[in-house]
Phi, psi and omega in degrees: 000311196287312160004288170312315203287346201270340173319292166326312177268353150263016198297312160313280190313338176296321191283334158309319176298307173289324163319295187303332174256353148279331164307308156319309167288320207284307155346275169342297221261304160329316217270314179278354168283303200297328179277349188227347170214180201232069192249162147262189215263324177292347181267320153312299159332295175286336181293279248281323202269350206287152141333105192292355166325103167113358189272141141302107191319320190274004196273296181340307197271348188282297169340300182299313172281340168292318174280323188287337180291313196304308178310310164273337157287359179298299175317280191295336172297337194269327156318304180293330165280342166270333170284336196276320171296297186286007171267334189234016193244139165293178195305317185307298197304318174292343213258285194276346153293328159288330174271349177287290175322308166305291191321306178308286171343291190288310192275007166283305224271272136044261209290336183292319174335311189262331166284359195252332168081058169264003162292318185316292162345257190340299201299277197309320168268009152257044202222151136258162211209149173250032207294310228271322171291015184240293202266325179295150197229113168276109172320322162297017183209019164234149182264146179240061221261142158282146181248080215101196180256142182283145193270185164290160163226141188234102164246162183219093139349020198312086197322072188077061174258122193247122186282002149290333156322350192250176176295165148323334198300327219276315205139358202248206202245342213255112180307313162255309157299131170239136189250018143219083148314298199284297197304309183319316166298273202328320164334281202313311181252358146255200166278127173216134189275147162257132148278003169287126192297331186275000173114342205303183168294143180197194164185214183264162201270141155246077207274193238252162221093334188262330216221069131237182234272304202288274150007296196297305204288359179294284180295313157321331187231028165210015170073295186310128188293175139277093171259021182285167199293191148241142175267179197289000177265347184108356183284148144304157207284328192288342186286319218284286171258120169341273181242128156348157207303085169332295206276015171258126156275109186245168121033274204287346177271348209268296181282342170309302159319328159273024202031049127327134181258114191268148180222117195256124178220129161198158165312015206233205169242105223260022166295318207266106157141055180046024194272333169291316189290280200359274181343291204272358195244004186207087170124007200026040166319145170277145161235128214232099209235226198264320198246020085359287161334274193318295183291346171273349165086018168274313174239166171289165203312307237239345216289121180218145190257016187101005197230248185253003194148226208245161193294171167267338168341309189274299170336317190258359172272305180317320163308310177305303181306313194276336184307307196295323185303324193308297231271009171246011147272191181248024150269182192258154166220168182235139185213078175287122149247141166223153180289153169247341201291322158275038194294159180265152060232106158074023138096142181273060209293141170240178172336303228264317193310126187254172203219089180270295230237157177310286245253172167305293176319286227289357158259359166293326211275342188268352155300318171291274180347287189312305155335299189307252171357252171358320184298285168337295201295342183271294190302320199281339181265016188253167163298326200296342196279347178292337195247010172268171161221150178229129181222148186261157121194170198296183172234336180157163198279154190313119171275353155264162214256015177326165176024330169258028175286017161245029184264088200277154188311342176303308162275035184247118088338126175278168174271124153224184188209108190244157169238131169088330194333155177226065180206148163254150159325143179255329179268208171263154188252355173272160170026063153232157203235113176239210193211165152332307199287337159337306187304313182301356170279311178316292191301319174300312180311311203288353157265358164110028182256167187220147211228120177305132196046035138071003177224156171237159181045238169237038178239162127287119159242171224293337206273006184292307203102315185319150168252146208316237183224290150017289185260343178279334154301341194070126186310320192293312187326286175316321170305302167245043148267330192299326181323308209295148173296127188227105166281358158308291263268313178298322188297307205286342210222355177274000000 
């Protein structure tokens, strides 16, 4: 009996206890999100929902280090204070320890609401857009003709490459250091687009929709952001549906047809953010990933390095191999890779990585510059390259705020570079303010195809001259229509 009764009296404090600590972890884990990435709440959103198959392991334990001290001492203040109320504390003292637990709870949930920026979210999808019935151009209703025989193509991805990596002198964000010389050179020495009027380093904009990696690789090879819904079980759409926006024509549908062999390569499980559908369900790529590596005897069976799967160190030799193989059939090929090593939180450092700099980033990001380079310089020396176009760029700005916390996001700019293209610009390559979705038009040109009125999606291309949506619309405009609730984009393109 007395068992039950002491049972009884503690059953409030437990549920108060726990309440105060979760208010307490959500408190934490908020305080080290605001401090460490720049996300709005829809890039999160699709993160959060994605299949965690293929995610990198330390963003979990950084989470974890962060929250669990503060949870336990939270945990011991709150013990000492409940043995102590219930041996000697009146009703009151029990009373105002409870609306404190509560009080915690409910103003955890508050600030996270406003710290996740989800009033922004809401405000913006309970808005509708005309954008797509105005502006889009369906690759199945425009003519796309080769000019000629069309060349290869070797793009590179470069994993949250931000042109704030470079110094101020270049154009870049960084007061005395610059941590791509080379992409800075390369810049220089190839068509590389700005939005800097002096011509300096600068690249494209990433508005909302672009900017994560499964997005990023979206809008680039299909003009279009990622607006897809989330359903009502909580999955993402791609986790959702068999195939990836059945009713889009991209990039990989485009050379398939034109009879390209498409290929995909990244350090990862290339499963994870719908990047395995996309690829494969548009364009029939070959895929070459994390568990690929392993069965091809490239890492060992087992072999995971702590991040996301394998360095790029190992990526650009797997590369080197599928290239030659691409360029010793008799097709034309497309040969997409993206990098993993900067990926955030702070960069992976692998073997090859040198210890220039204080911090971890900033010799990943001068570890990548080198790599990068090096590759190229392989590539350019092979026969297949008279019959290539090589084009580098980011995928979206870094999502932790490493090097660029005094940056506002707007001027976080991508890199991009094309070699070989086989075209020159008709316009000016400066002071232009373009976007992701540019590039899919851009890329078919810089490989010699010519695309009737110069537009794809919501994209231009940039060797045009024409001006972008961007500059005709105005960036913020274009920006927060895309937010916006669009029924073409779910009819036209789910």
């Amino acid at each position: 009996m007395r068992d039950k009764k002491h049972i009884k009296k503690s059953v409030p404090y437990i549920i108060f206890g726990v309440l105060f600590l979760i208010g307490i972890a959500v408190f934490a884990i908020c305080i080290w999100y605001m401090n460490t990435y720049d996300l709005e709440f829809k890039e999160l959103l699709y993160t959060l929902v994605s299949p965690l198959k293929g995610t990198g392991e330390s963003t979990v334990a950084l989470i974890l280090s962060s929250s669990l001290p503060w949870v336990v001492a939270a945990a011991a203040v709150y013990i000492t204070a409940a043995v102590i109320v219930s041996k000697r504390g009146s009703k009151l003292f029990r009373r105002i320890g409870a609306a404190v637990c509560a009080a915690v709870f409910v103003a955890s949930l508050i600030f996270a609401v406003y710290a996740l920026r989800l009033p922004g979210y809401i405000e913006a999808i309970s808005q509708k857009t005309t954008l797509y019935e105005e502006y889009y151009i369906d690759p199945d209703t425009v003519e796309i003709t080769a000019n000629g025989k069309p060349r290869n193509l070797i793009h590179i991805y470069l994993e949250s490459m931000e042109t704030t990596y470079a110094s101020e002198a270049v154009g870049g964000a960084q007061p005395e250091n610059n941590y791509l010389p080379n992409l800075t050179r390369m810049a220089s020495e190839g068509i590389s687009f700005t939005d800097k009027e002096d011509g300096s380093l600068g690249g494209f904009h990433t508005p909302n929709g672009t900017t994560w990696t499964m997005a990023a690789l979206l809008a680039t090879t299909s003009g279009i952001p990622f607006s897809f819904p989330i359903g009502g079980d909580g999955q993402n759409y791609m986790s959702k549906h068999e195939y990836f926006a059945k009713g889009l024509t991209t990039l990989g549908d485009i050379l398939s047809d034109n009879g390209y062999t498409n290929t995909f390569l990244c350090g990862s499980n290339a499963t994870f953010g719908g990047r395995r559908n996309y690829f494969t369900q548009h364009g029939d790529y070959r895929i070459f990933d994390l568990y690929t590596a392993r069965e091809e005897g490239y890492v060992a069976k087992d072999y995971h390095d702590g991040w996301w799967g394998y360095e790029d160190m190992y990526l650009y030799e797997i590369a080197k191999d599928k290239l030659t193989e691409l360029a010793a059939q008799d097709k034309p090929f497309n040969f997409t890779m993206l990098t993993v090593d900067t990926h955030h939180v702070d960069g992976n450092r692998c073997k090859l990585c040198e210890v220039e700099y204080s911090t971890r980033l900033e010799n990943v990001v001068s570890c990548a510059d080198r790599q990068v380079s090096e590759f190229v310089d392989w590539c350019m020396e092979q026969d297949f390259y008279s019959d290539s176009v090589i084009i580098i760029s980011g995928d979206h700005p870094r999502m932790d705020t490493r090097l660029v916390s005094e940056v506002d996001y707007y001027d976080r700019t991508i890199y991009n570079c094309f070699f070989n293209a086989a075209l020159t610009p008709r316009g000016k390559t400066s002071g232009r303010i373009f976007t992701s979705m540019d590039m899919f038009p851009t890329i078919l040109a810089a490989m010699g195809f010519s695309v009737d009125g110069e537009r794809l999606g919501l994209g231009v291309n940039m060797f045009s001259g024409e001006p972008t949506l961007a500059e005709e619309l105005g960036y913020d405009y274009l920006n927060g229509e895309i937010a916006k609730h669009s029924a073409y984009y779910i009819r036209e393109f789910s």
